[in-house]
N, C-alpha and C positions, 0 to 999 in steps of 0.2 A: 807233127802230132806229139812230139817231146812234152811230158807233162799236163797232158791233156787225159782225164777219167771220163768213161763212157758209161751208162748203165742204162739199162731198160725196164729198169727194176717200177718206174714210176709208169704203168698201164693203169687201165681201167678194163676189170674184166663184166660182161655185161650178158648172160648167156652165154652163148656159141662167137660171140665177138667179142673181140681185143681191141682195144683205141693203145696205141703203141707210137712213141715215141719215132720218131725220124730225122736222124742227123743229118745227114746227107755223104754217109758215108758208105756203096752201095755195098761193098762187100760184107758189112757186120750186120745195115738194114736191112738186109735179106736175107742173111742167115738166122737171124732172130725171125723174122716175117716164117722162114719156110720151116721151124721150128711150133712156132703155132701152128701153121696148117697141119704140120702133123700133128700135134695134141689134138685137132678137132675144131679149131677155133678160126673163125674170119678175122685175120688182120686188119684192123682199119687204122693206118699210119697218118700220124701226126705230126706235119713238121715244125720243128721247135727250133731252126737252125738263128731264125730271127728274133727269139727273145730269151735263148739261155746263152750264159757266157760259159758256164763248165760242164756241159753238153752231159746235165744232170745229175752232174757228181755231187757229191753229199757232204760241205766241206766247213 
């Protein structure tokens, strides 16, 4: 993962649901996931592992 930027910064908040990005990296995917829940919010994850190369970095 040397060199590799994550963010989850790119949601969609929609009411009580989140459309949230999903790398497939389960420990940060789920820390972010269970981080919404607790704000209040339905996670509804997105996986993007097949069509971003810099797993949504901003470069």
């Amino acid at each position: 993962m040397k060199g590799v930027f994550i963010t989850y910064n790119n949601m969609l908040l929609s009411g009580s649901k989140a459309f949230v990005t999903k790398y497939g990296i389960e420990k940060m995917d789920s820390f972010v996931q269970n981080v919404l829940k607790e704000n209040g919010f339905e996670p509804i994850p997105i996986d993007v592992t097949n069509i971003t190369t810099w797993m949504g970095a901003i470069v």
